[in-house]
N, C-alpha and C positions, 0 to 999 in steps of 0.2 A: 384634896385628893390629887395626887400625880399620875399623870398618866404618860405614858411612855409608847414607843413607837418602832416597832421590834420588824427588821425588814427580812423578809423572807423568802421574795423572787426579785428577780431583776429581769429584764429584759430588753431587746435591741429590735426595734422595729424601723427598716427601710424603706420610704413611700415614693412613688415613681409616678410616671404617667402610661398607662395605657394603651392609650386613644384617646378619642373624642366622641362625646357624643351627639342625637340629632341638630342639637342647636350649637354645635361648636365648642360646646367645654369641656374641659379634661375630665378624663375617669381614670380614679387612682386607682394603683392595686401597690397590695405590701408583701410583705414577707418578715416573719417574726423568729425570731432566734430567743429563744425561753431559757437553753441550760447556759446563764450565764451566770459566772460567781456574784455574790451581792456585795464581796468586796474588790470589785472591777471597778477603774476611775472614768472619771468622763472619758478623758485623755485617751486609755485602752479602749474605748469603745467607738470614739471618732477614727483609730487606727483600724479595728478591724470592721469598721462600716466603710471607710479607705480602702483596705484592702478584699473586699468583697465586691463591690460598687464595678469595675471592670469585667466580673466574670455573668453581669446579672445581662437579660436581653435588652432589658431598658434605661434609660439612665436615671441614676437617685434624684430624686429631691431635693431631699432632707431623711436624716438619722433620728430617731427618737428614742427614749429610755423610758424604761414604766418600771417603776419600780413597786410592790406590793407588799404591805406592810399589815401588821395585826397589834392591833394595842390591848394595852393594858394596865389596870390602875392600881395601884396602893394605895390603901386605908390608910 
């Protein structure tokens, strides 16, 4: 049986730092960008994580991508 892996969101998620908390360690927050095409390249998405990343209060991290997929098998 084959089974296949058919993608159906994508998305751009920004993680930052906060603050700190009692004991001194970072607390992250994020910000998630959902309506993104699922045929958008890394490359595109390094770009507008780029050009986002200036306008935000905090400064980024790192950029992540989630992509969400639904499978399905042939007999």
């Amino acid at each position: 049986m084959a089974v296949t892996a058919d993608m159906v969101k994508k998305s751009l998620i920004l993680e930052y730092v906060v603050g700190t908390d009692d004991e001194g360690k970072d607390v992250l927050g994020s910000q998630r960008f959902s309506k993104i095409k699922t045929a958008a390249t890394n490359d595109a998405l390094n770009a507008v994580a780029q050009a986002i990343s200036p306008v935000l209060k905090n400064p980024v991290l790192y950029a992540k991508k989630q992509e969400d997929s639904v499978f399905s098998s042939t007999i």
